[in-house]
N, CA, C and O atoms as a Tripos MOL2 file, in Angstrom:
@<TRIPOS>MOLECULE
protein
  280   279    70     0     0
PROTEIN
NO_CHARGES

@<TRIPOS>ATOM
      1 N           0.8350   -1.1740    0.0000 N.3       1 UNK1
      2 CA          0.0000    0.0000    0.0000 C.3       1 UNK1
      3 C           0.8830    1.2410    0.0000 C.2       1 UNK1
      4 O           1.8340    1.5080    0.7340 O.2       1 UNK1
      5 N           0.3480    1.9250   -0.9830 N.am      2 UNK2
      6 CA          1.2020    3.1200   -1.0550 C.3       2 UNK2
      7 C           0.5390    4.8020   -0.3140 C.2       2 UNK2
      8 O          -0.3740    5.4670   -0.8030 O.2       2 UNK2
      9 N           1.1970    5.0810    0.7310 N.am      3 UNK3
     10 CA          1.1520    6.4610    1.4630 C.3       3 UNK3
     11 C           1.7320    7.3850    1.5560 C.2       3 UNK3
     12 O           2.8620    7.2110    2.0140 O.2       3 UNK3
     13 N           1.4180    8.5650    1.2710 N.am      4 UNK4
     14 CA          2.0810    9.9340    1.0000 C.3       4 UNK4
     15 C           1.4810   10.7690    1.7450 C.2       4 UNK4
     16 O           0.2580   10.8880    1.6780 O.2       4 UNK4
     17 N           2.3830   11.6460    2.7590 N.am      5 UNK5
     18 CA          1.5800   12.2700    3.7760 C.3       5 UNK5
     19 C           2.2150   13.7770    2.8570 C.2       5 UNK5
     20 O           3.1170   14.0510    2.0650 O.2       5 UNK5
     21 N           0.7120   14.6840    3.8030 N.am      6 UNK6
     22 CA          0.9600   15.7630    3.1890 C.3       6 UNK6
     23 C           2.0980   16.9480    3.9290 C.2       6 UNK6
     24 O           2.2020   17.3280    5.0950 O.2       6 UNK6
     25 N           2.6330   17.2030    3.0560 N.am      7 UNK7
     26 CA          4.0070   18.2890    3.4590 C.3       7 UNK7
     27 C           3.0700   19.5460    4.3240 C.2       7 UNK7
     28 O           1.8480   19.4040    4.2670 O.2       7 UNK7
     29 N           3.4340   20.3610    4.8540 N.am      8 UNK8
     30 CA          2.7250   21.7620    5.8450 C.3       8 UNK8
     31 C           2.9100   22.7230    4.2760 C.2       8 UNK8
     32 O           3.8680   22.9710    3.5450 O.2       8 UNK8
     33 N           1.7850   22.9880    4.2660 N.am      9 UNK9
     34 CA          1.3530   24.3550    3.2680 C.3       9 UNK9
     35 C           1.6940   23.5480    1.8600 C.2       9 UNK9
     36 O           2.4260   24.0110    0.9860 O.2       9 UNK9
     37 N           1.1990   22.5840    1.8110 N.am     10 UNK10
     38 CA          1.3860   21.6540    0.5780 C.3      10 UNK10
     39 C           0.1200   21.9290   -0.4040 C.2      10 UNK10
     40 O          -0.8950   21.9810    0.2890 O.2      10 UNK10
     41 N          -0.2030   22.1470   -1.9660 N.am     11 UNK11
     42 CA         -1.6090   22.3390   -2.0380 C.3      11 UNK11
     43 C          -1.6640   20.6490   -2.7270 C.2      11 UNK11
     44 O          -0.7800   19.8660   -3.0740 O.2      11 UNK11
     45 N          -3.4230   20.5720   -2.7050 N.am     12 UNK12
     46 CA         -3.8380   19.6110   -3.4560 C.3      12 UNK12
     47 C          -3.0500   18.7630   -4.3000 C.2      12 UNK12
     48 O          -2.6410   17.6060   -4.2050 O.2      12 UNK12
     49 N          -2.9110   20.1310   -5.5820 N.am     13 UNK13
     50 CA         -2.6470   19.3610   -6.4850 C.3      13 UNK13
     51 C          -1.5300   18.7390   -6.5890 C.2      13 UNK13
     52 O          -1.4800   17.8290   -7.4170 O.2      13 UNK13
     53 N           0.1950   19.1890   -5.4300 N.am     14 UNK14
     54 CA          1.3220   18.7040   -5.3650 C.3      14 UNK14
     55 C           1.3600   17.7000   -5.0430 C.2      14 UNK14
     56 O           2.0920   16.9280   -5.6620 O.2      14 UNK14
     57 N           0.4630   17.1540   -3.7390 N.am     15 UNK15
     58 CA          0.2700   16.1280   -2.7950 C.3      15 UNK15
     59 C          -0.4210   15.1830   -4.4320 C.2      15 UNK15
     60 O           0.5050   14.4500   -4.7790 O.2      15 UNK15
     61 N          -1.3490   15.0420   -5.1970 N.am     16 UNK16
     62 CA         -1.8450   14.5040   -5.8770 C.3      16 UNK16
     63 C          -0.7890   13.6510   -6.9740 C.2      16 UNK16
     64 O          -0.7150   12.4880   -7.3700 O.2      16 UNK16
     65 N          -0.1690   14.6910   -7.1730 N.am     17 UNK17
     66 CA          1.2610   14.5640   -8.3600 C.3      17 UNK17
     67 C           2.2540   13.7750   -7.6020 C.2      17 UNK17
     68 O           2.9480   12.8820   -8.0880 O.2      17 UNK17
     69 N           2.2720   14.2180   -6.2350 N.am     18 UNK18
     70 CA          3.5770   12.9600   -5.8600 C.3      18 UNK18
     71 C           3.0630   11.4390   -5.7320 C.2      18 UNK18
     72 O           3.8100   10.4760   -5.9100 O.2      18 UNK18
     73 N           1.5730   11.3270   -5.3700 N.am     19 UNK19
     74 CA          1.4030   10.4460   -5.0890 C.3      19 UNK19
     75 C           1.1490    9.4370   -6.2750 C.2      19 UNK19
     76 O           1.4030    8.2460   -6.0940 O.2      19 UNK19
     77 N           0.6220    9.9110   -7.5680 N.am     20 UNK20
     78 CA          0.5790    9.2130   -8.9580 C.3      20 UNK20
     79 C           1.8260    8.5760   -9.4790 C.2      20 UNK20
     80 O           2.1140    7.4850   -9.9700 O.2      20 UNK20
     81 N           2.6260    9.9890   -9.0980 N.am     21 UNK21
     82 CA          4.4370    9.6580   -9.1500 C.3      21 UNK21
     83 C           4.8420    8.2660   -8.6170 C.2      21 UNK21
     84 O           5.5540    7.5090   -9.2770 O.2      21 UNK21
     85 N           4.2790    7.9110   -7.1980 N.am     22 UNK22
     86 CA          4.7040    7.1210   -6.6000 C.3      22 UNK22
     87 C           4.0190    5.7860   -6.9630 C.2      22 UNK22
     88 O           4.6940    4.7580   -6.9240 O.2      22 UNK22
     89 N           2.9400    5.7510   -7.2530 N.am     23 UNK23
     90 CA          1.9970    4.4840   -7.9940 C.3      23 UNK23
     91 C           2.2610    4.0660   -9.1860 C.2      23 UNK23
     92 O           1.8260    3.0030   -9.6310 O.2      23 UNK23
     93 N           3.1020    4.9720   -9.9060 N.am     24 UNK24
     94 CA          3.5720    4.6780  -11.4830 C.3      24 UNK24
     95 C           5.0780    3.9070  -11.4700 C.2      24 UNK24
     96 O           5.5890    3.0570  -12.1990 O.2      24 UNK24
     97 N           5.4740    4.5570  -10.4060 N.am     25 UNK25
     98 CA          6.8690    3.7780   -9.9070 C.3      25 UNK25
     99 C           6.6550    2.6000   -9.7910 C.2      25 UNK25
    100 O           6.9940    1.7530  -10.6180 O.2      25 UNK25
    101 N           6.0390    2.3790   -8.7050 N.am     26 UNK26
    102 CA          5.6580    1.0430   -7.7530 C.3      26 UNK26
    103 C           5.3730   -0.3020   -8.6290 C.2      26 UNK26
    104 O           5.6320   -1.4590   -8.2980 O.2      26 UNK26
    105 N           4.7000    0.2140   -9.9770 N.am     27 UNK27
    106 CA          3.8310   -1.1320  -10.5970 C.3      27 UNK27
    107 C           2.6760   -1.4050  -10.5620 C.2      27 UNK27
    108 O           2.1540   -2.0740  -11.4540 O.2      27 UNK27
    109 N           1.7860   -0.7850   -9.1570 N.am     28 UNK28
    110 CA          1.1720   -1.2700   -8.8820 C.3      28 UNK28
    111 C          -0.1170   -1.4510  -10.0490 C.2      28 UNK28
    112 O          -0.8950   -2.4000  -10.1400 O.2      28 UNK28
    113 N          -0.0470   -0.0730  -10.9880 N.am     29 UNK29
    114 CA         -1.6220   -0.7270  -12.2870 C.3      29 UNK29
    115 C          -0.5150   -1.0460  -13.0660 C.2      29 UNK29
    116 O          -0.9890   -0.8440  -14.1830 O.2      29 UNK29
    117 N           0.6980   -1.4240  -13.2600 N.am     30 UNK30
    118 CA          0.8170   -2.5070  -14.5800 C.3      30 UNK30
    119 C           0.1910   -4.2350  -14.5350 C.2      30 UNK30
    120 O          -0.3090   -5.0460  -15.3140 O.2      30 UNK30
    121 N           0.6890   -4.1270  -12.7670 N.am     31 UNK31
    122 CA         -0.0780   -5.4890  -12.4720 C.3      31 UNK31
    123 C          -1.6540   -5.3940  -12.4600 C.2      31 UNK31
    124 O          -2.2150   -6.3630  -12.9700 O.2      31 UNK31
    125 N          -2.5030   -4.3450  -11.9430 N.am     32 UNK32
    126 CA         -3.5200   -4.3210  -12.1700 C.3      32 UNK32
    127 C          -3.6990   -4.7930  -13.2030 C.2      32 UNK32
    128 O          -4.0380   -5.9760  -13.2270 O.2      32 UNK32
    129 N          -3.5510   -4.1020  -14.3810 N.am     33 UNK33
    130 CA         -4.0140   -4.5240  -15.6600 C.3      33 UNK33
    131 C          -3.8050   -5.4580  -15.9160 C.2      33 UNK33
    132 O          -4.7670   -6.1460  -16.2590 O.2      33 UNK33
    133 N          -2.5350   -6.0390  -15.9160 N.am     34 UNK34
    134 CA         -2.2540   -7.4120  -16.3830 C.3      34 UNK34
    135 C          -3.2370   -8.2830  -15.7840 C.2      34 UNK34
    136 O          -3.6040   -9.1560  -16.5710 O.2      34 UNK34
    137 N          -3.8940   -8.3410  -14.4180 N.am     35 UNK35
    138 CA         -4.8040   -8.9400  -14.0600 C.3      35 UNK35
    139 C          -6.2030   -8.5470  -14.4730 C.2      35 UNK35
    140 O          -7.1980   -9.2260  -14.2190 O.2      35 UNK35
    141 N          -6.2070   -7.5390  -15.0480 N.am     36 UNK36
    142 CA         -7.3980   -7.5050  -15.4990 C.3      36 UNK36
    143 C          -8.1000   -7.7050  -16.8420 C.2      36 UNK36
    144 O          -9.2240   -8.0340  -17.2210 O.2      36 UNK36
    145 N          -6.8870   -7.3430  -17.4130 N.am     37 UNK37
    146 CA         -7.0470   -7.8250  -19.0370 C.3      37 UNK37
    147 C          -6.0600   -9.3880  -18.9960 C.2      37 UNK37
    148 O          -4.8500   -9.4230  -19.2230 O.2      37 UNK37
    149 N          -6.5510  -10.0760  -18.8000 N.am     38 UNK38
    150 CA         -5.7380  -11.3010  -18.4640 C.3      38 UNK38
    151 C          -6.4630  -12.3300  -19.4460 C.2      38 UNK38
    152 O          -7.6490  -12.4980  -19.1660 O.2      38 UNK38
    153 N          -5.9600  -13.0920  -20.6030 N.am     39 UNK39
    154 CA         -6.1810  -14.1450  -21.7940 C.3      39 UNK39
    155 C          -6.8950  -15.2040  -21.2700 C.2      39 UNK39
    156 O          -6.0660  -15.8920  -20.6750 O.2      39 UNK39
    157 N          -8.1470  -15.7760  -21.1590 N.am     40 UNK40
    158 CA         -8.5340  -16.9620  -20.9130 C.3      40 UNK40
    159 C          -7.9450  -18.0610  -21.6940 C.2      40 UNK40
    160 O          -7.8520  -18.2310  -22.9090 O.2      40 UNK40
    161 N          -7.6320  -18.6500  -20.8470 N.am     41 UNK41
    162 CA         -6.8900  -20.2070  -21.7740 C.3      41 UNK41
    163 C          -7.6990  -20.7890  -22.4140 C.2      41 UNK41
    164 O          -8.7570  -21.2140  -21.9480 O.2      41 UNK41
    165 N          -7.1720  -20.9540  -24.0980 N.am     42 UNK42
    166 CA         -7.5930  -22.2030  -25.3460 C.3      42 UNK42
    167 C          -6.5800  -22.8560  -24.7410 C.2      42 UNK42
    168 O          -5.4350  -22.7480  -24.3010 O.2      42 UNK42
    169 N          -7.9520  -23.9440  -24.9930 N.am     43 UNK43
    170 CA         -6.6040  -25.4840  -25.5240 C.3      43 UNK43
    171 C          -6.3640  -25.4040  -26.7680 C.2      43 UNK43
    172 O          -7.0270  -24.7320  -27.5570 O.2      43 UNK43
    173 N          -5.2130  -26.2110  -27.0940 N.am     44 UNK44
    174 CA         -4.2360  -26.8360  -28.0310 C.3      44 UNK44
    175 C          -5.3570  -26.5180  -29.8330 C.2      44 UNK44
    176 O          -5.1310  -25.6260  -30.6500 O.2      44 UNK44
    177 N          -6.7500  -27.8540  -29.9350 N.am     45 UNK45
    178 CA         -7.1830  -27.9890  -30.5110 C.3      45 UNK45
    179 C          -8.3600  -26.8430  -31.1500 C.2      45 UNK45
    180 O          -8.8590  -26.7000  -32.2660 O.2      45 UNK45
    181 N          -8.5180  -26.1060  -29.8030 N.am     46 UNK46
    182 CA         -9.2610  -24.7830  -30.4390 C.3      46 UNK46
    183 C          -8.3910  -23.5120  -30.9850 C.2      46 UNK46
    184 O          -8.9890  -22.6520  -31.6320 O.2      46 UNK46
    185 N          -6.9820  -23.3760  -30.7360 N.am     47 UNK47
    186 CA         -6.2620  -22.4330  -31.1430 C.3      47 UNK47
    187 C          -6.4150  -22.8230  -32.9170 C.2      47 UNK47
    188 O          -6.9500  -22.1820  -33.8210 O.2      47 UNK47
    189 N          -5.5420  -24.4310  -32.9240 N.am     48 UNK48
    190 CA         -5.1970  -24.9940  -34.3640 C.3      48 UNK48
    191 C          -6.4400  -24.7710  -35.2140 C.2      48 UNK48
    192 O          -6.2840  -24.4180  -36.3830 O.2      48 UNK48
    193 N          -7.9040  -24.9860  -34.6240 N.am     49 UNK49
    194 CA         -8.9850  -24.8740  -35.7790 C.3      49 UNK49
    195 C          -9.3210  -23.2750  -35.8880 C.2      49 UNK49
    196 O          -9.9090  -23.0370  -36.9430 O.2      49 UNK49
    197 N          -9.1080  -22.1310  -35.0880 N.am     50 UNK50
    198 CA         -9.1030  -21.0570  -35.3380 C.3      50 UNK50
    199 C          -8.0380  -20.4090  -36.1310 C.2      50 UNK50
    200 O          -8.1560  -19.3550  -36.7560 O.2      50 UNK50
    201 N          -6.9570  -21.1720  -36.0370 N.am     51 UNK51
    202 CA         -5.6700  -20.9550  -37.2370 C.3      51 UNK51
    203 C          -6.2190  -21.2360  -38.4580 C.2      51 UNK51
    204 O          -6.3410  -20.2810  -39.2240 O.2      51 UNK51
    205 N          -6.6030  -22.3850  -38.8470 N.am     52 UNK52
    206 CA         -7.0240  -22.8930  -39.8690 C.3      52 UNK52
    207 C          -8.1250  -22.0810  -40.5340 C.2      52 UNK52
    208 O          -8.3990  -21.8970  -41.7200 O.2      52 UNK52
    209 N          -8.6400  -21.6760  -39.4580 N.am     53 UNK53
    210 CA        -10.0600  -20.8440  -40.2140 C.3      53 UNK53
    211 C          -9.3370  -19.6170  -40.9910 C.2      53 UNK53
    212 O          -9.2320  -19.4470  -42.2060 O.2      53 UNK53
    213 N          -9.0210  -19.0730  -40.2640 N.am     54 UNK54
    214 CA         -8.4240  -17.8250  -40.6150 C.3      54 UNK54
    215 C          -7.7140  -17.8020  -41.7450 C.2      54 UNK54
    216 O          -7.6480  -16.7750  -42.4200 O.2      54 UNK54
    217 N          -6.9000  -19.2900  -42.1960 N.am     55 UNK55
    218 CA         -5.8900  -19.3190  -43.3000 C.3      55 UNK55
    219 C          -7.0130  -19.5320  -44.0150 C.2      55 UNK55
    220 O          -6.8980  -19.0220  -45.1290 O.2      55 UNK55
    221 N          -8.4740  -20.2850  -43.7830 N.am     56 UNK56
    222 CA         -9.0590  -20.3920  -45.2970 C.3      56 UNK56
    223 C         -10.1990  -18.8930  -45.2830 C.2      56 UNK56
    224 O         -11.3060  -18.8380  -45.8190 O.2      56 UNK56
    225 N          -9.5690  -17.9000  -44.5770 N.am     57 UNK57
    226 CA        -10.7360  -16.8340  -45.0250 C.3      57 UNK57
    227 C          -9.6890  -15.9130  -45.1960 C.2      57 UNK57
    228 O         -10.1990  -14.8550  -45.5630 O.2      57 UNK57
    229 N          -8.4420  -15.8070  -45.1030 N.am     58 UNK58
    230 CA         -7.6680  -15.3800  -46.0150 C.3      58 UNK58
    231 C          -6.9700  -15.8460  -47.1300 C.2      58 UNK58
    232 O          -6.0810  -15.0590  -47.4530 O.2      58 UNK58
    233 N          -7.0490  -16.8580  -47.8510 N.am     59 UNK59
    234 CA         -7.0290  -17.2350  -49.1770 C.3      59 UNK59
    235 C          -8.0180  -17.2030  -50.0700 C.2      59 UNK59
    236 O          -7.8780  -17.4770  -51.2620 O.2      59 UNK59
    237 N          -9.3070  -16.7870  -49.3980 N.am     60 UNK60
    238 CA        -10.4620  -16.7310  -49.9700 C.3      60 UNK60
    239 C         -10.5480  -15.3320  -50.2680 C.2      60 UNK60
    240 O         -10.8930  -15.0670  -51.4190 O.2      60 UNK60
    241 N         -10.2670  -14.1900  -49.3430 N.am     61 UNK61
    242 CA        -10.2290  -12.6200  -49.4200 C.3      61 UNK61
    243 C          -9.5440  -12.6630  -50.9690 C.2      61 UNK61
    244 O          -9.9640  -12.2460  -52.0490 O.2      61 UNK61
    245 N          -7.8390  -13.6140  -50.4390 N.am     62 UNK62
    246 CA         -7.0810  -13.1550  -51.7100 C.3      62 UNK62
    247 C          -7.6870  -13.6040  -52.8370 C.2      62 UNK62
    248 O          -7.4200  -12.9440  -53.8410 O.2      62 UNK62
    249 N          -8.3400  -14.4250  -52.9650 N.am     63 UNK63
    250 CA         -9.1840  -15.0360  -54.4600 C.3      63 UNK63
    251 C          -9.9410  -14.2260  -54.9340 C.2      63 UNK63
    252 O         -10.0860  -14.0370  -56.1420 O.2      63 UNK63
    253 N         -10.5470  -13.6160  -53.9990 N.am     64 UNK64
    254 CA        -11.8750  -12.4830  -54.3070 C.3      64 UNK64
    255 C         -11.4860  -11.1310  -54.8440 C.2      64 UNK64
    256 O         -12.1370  -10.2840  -55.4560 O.2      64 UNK64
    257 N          -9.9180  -11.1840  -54.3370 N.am     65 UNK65
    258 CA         -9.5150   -9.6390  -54.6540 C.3      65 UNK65
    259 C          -8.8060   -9.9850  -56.2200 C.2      65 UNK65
    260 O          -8.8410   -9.0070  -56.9670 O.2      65 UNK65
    261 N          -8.3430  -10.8950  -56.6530 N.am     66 UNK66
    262 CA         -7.3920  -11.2280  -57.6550 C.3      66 UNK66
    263 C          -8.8080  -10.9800  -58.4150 C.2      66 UNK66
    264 O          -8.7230   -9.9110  -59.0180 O.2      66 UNK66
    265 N         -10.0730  -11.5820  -58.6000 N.am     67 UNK67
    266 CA        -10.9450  -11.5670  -59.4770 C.3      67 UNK67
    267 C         -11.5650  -10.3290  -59.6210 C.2      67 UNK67
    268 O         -12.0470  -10.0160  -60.7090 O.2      67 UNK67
    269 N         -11.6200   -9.5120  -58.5610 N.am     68 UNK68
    270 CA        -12.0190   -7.7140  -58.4510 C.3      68 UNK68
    271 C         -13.4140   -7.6900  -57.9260 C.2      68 UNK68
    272 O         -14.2330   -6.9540  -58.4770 O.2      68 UNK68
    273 N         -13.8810   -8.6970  -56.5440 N.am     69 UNK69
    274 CA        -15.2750   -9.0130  -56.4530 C.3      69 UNK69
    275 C         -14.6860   -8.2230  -55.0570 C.2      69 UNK69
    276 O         -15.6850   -8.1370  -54.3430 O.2      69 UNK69
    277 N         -13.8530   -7.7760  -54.5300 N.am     70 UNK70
    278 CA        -13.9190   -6.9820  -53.6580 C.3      70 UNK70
    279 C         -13.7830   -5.3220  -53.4570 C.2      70 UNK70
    280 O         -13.9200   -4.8220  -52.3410 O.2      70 UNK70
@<TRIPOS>BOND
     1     1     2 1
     2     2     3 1
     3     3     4 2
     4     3     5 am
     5     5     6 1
     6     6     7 1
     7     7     8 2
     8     7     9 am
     9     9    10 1
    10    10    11 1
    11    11    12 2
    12    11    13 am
    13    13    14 1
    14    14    15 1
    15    15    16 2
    16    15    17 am
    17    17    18 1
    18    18    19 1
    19    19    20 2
    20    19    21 am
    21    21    22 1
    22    22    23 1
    23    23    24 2
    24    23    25 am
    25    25    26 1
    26    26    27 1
    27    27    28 2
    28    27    29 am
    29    29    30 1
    30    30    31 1
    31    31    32 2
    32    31    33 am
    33    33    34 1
    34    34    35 1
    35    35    36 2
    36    35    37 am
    37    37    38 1
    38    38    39 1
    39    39    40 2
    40    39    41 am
    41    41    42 1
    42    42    43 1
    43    43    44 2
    44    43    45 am
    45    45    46 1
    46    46    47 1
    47    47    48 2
    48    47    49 am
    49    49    50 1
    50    50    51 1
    51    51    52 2
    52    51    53 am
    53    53    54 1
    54    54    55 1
    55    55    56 2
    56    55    57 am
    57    57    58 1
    58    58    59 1
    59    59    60 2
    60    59    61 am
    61    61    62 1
    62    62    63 1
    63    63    64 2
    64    63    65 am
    65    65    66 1
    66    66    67 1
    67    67    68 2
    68    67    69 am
    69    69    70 1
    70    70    71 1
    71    71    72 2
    72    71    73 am
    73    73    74 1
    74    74    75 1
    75    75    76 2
    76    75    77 am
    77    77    78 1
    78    78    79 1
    79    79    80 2
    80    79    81 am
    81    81    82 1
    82    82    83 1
    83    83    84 2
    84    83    85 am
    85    85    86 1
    86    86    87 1
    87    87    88 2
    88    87    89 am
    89    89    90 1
    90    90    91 1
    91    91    92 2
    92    91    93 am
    93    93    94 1
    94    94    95 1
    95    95    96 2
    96    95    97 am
    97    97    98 1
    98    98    99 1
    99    99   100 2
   100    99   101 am
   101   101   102 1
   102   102   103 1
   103   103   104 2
   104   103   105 am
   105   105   106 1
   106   106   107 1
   107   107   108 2
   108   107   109 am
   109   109   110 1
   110   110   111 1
   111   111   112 2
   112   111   113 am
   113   113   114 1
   114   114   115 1
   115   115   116 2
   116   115   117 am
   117   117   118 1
   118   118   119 1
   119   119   120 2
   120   119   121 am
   121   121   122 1
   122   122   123 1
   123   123   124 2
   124   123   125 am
   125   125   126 1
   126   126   127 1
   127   127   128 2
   128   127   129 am
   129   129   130 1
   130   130   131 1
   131   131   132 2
   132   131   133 am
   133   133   134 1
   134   134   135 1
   135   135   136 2
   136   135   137 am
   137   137   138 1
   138   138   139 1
   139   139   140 2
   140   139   141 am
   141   141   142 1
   142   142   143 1
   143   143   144 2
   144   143   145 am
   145   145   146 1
   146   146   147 1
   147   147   148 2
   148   147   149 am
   149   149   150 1
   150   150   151 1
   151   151   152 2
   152   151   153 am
   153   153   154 1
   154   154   155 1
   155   155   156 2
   156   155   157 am
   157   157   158 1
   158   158   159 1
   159   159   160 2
   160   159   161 am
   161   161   162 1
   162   162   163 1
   163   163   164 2
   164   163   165 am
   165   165   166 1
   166   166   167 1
   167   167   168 2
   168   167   169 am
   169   169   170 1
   170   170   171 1
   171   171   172 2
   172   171   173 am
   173   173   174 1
   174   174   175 1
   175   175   176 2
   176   175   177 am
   177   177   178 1
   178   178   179 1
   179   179   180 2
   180   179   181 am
   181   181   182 1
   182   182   183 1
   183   183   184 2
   184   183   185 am
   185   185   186 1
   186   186   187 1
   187   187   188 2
   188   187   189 am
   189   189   190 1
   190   190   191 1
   191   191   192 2
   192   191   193 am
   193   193   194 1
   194   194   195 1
   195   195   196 2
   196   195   197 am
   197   197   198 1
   198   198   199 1
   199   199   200 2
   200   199   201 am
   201   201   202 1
   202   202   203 1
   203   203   204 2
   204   203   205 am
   205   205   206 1
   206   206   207 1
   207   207   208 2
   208   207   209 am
   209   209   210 1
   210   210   211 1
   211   211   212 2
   212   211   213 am
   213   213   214 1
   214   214   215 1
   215   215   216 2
   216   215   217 am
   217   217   218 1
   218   218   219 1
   219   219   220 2
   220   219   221 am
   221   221   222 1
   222   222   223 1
   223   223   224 2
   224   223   225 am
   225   225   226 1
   226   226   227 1
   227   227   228 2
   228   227   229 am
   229   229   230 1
   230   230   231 1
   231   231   232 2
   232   231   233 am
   233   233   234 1
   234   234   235 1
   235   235   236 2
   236   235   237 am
   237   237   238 1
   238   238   239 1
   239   239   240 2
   240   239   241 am
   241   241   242 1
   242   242   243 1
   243   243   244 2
   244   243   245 am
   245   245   246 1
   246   246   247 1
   247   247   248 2
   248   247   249 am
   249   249   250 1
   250   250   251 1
   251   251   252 2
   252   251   253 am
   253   253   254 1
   254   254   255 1
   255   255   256 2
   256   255   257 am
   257   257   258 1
   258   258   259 1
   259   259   260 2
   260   259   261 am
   261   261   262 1
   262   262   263 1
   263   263   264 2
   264   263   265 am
   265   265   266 1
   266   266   267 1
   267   267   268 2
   268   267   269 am
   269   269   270 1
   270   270   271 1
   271   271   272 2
   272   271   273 am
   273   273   274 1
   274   274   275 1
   275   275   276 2
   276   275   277 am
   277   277   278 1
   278   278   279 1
   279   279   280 2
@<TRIPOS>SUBSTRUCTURE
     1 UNK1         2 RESIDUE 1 A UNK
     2 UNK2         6 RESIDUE 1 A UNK
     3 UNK3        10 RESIDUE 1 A UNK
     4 UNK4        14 RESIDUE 1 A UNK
     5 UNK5        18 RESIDUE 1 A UNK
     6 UNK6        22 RESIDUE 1 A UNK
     7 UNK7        26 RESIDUE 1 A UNK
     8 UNK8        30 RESIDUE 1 A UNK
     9 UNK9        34 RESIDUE 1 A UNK
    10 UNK10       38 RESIDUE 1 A UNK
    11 UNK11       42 RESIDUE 1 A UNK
    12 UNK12       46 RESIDUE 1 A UNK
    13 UNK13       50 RESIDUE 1 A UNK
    14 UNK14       54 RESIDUE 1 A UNK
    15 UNK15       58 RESIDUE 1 A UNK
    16 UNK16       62 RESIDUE 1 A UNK
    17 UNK17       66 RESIDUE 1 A UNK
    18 UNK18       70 RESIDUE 1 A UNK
    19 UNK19       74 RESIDUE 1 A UNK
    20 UNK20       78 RESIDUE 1 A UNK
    21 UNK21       82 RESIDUE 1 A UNK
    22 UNK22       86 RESIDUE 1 A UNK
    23 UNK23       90 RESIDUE 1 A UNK
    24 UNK24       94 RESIDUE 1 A UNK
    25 UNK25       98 RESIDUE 1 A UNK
    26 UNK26      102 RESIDUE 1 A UNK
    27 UNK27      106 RESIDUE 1 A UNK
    28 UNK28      110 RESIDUE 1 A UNK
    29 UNK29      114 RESIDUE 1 A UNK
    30 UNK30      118 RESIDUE 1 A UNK
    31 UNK31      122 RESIDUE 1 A UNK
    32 UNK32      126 RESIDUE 1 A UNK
    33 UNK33      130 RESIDUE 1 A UNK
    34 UNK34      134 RESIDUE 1 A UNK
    35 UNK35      138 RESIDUE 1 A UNK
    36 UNK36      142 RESIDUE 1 A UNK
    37 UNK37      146 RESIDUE 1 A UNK
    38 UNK38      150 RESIDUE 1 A UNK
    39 UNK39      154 RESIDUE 1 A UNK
    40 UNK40      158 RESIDUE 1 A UNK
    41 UNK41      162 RESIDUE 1 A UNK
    42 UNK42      166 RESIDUE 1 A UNK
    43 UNK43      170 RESIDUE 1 A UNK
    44 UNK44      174 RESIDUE 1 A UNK
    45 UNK45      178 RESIDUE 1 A UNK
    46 UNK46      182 RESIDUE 1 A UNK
    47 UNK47      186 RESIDUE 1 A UNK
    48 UNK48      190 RESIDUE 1 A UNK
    49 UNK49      194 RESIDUE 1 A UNK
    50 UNK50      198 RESIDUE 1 A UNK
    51 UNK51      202 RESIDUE 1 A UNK
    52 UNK52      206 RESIDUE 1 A UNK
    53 UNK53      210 RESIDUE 1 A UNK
    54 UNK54      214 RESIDUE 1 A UNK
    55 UNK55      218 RESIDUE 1 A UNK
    56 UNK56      222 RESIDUE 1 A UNK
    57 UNK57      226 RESIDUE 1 A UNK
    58 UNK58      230 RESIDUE 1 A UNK
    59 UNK59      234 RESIDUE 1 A UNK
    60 UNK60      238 RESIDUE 1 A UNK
    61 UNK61      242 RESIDUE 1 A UNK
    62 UNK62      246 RESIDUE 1 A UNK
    63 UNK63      250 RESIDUE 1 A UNK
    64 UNK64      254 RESIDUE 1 A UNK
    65 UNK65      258 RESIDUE 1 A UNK
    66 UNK66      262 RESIDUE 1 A UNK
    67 UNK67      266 RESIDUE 1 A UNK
    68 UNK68      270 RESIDUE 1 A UNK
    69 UNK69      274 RESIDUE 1 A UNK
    70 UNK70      278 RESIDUE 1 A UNK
């Protein structure tokens, strides 16, 4: 936990700025995020058939564009 006490005749907004200062240091929202935007695990066999898809809807784009239907 991160604490920043305020200096005597300190305003708002200094006390505000050191303390962002000090949370950007720390890590503490890189890990946030990383936990929050965090990848649900595929297995093995759903990655490979979403590969596959993708290779046959991009050989299909390229077919469509070679003929000028796009």
């Amino acid at each position: 936990m991160i604490e920043v006490k305020r200096k005597e005749g300190e305003p708002a907004n200094a006390l505000l700025f050191r303390f962002s200062k000090r949370v950007k240091r720390s890590g503490i929202l890189r890990e946030a995020n990383k936990r929050r935007f965090r990848d649900r695990v595929v297995n093995k066999s759903k990655r490979r058939l979403s590969a596959i898809h993708r290779d046959h809807k991009r050989k299909e784009l390229d077919r469509l564009r070679k003929l000028g239907l796009t």
